[in-house]
Each structure stands twice: as C-alpha cells, then as structure tokens.
N, C-alpha and C positions, 0 to 999 in steps of 0.2 A: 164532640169533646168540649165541654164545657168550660170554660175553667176563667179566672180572671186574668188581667193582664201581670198582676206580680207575680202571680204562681206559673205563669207561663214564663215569665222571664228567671224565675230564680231554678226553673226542670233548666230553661236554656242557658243559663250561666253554668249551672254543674255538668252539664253531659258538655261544652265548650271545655272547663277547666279539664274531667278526663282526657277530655283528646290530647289536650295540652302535655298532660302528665305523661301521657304512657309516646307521645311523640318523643320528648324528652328525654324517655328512659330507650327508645328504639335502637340508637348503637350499641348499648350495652346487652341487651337481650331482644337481636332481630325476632328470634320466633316466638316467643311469647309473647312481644308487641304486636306482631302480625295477629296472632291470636286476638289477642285484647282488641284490638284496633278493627278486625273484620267484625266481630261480633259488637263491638261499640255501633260501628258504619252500618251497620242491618240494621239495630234498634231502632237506631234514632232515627232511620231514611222511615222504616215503618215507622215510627209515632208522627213524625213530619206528615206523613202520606194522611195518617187516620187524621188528625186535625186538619191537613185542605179538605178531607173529604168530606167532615162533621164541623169545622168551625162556623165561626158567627162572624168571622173576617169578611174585609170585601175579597170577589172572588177571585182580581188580578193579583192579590197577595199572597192567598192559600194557595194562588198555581207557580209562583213563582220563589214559594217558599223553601222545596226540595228542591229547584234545580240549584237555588244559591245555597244550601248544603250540602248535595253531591259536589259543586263545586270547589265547596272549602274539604270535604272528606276525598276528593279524588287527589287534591296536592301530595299529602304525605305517600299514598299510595301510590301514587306513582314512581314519588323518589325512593324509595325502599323495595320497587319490583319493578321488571320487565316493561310491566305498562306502558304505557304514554297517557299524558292526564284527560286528553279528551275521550280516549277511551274508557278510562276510569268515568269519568263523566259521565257518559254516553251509559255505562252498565248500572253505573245506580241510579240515573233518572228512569232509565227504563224497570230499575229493581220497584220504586216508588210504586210506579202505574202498575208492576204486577202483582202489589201489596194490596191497590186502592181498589183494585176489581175485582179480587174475592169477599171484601168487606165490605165492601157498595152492598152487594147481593146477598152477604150474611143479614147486612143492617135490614133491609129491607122486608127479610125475610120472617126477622125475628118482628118485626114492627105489624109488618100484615097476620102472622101468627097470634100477635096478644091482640090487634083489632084496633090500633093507636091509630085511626085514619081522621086525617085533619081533612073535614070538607070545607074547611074556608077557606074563601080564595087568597092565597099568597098575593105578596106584594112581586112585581117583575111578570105575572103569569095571565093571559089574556084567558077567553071564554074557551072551556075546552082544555084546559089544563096547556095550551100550548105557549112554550118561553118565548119574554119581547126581552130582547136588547137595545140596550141605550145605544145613541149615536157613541155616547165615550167610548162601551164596553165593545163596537164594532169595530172601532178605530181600534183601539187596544189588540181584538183579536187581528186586526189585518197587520198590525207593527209587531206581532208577535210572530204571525208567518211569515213575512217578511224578513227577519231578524233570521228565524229558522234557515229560509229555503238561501240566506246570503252565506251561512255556515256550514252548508252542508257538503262541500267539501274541507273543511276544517276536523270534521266528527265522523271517522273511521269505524265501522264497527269491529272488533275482533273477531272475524269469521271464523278465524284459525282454529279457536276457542270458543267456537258458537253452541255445542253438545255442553259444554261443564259449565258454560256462563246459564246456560239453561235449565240446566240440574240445580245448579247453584240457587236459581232464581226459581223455581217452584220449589225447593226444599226450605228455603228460607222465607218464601211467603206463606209456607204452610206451616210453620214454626211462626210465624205472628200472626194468625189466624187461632192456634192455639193459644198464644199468649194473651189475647183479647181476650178469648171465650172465659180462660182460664182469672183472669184480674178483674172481671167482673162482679167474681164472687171471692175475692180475696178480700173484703172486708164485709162478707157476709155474716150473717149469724150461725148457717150451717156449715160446722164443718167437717160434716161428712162428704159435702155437694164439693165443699174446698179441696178437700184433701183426695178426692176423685178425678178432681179438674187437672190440680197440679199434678197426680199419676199419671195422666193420662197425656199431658204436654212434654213432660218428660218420656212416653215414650214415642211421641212425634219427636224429640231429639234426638232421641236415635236411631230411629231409622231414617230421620234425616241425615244423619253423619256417614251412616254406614251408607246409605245411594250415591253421597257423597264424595266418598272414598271409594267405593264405587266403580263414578264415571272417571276417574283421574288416577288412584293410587300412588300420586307422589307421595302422602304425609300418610300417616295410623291413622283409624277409625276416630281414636280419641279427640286427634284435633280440630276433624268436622264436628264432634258430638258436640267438646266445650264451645264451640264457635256459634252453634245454635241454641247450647243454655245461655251463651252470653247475651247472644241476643232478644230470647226471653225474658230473660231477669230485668233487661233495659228495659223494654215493653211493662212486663208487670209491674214495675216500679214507678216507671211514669203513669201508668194509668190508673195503679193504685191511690197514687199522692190525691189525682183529681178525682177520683170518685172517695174518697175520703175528706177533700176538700168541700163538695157538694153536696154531702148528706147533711140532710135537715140533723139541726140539735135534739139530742131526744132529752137534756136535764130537765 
C-alpha cells in the first residue's frame, strides 16, 4: 500500500473521529453502536494489517502498528460487553495476523501470475535470497519476546469462546480478502469487472453472516451480515482513496 504520509494521516484521522462518534452515541443506541463499532474494528484492524504487510515503513513500526490499534479498539469493547480488555486485545491482534496470511499469499500469487519478479538483489538480503538482520532489528526482536513472554500471564485467551472467535475470525478475513480483490477495481475503467466484484463481495457477506449466526444465534442473520458490509465498505474505502491517490494523471 503505497500512499503518502498526509493521505495516511488524514484515512487515520477519519476512521479515529468515527470511533469517536459512534463511542459517543453507545449509551443511547448499545446495539447499533456495537454494530457500527464491530464492523468499524474489522476494517480498520484489516487496512492496518494490509499496510504492515505492503508498507514502505520501517519494519518495527508496521508490526507494532495493529497491536496499538487493537489496543485503542479493545477499550470501548470491552466496556460495553462481557470481555475483559486484554482479551479484546488478544482477539484482534490475532484477527490482524489472520487477515495478513491470506493476503501475503493472495499478493504473491497475483505477482508470480503477471511475472512481476524483481531479480535484483534487495537491500537487507544476503546471496541466496537469505534475510540479514541488523544488530538493532535483533535486539528489537528479542525486547519484543521478551516483552511478550513477561505478559503472558496478563493475556487470557477466551477458550470459552474459542468455536465463534474462530468463525468470527475466518468470516471476517474472508470478507477483506473480498474487499481487496473487490477495491482494486473500484476505480477501474470496467465496469462490468466492477460491478461483478462488488456482486460477488456482497455475496461473501452473507454467507459470512449467515455462518455467523450460525456458530452463536444470539442476534439475526442480519446483524452479522451488516457487520461484514461494514467492514467492507471500510476496506473499499480506504483502498479506493489510495489507489485513486496513485494513479498516474492521464490530462
């Protein structure tokens, strides 16, 4: 994901201000904040994810990117449900990683498909294509385990909840998997190819909703369905701005 430093800050000021808004508006309408609010926290943990995995960041910051936004998106949710916040924590960092591992292998895929192979040797990569790390980035990983393995009785998983946190977490990575595929060509010229894509992510939202609804049956179909267009629409929306932002001028 390409994009400049203003245009990344002004996606990250507005999707900041919604949180804001619909926190704001949560005693007056719990469940349709929850709504708004889960499908806000999928987006954005997926657009987070796709940009540590495609930025031009260094790499200590694109990884520490989602966990200080699952951190600031686990607050509200935990005060508005059952959770506890490290739990919350704990389920969207791990939502991140299961966003970044079907698009790793999408990107890849699509890149060995058109024949885009850079033979030149990258900077960081010794003879043989094998990764060197710097003394810094060693140190960094072992303060990072470190950090980790001091926490780890702090960060509970919710076993109890481990079948719907899992549902929840392959229905919603397959729903931003669509929403890539699909904002790809949402400022394309065809729109036939457009309007096939976006058929086609809409109906991975509902059958995301309905597996959904599904594995749990407390709420209607409907409220997993909207939860997964919402989280769409975030996706398309941010990746529309910057692939609209980076197309060459044609005046």
């Amino acid at each position: 994901m390409k994009s400049t430093p203003l245009l990344a800050g002004l996606l990250a000021a507005a999707m900041l201000l919604a949180d804001l808004v619909v926190i704001r508006r949560w005693p007056a309408a719990p469940d349709a904040s929850l709504l708004l609010f889960g499908g806000l926290a999928a987006g954005q943990i997926a657009l987070v994810a796709m940009w540590s995995l495609w930025g031009t960041a260094p790499w200590l910051l694109r990884l520490l990117a989602p966990a200080a936004l699952a951190a600031w998106l686990s607050l509200p949710l935990a005060a508005a449900t059952a959770g506890r916040w490290p739990e919350w924590f704990l389920v969207l960092t791990l939502f991140a990683g299961l966003v970044a591992l079907p698009l790793g292998c999408l990107f890849r895929g699509e890149k060995r498909s058109a024949g885009q192979r850079d033979t030149r040797r990258k900077p960081g990569t010794a003879a043989g294509g094998r990764l060197q790390f710097s003394l810094g980035g060693l140190l960094s990983w072992m303060t990072l385990i470190a950090v980790a393995c001091a926490l780890r009785d702090k960060f509970a998983f919710p076993w109890a909840y481990g079948r719907e946190v899992a549902v929840y977490g392959v229905c919603l990575a397959a729903v931003a998997v669509g929403a890539l595929r699909t904002s790809a060509w949402w400022t394309s010229e065809s729109p036939g190819s457009m309007y096939a894509r976006v058929a086609g992510l809409t109906l991975v939202c509902l059958v995301s909703g309905w597996f959904m609804h599904a594995t749990t049956g407390v709420r209607n179909v409907s409220f997993y369905t909207l939860l997964a267009l919402i989280e769409a629409i975030v996706i398309c929306i941010g990746l529309s701005v910057c692939v609209a932002a980076n197309r060459p001028e044609t005046s």
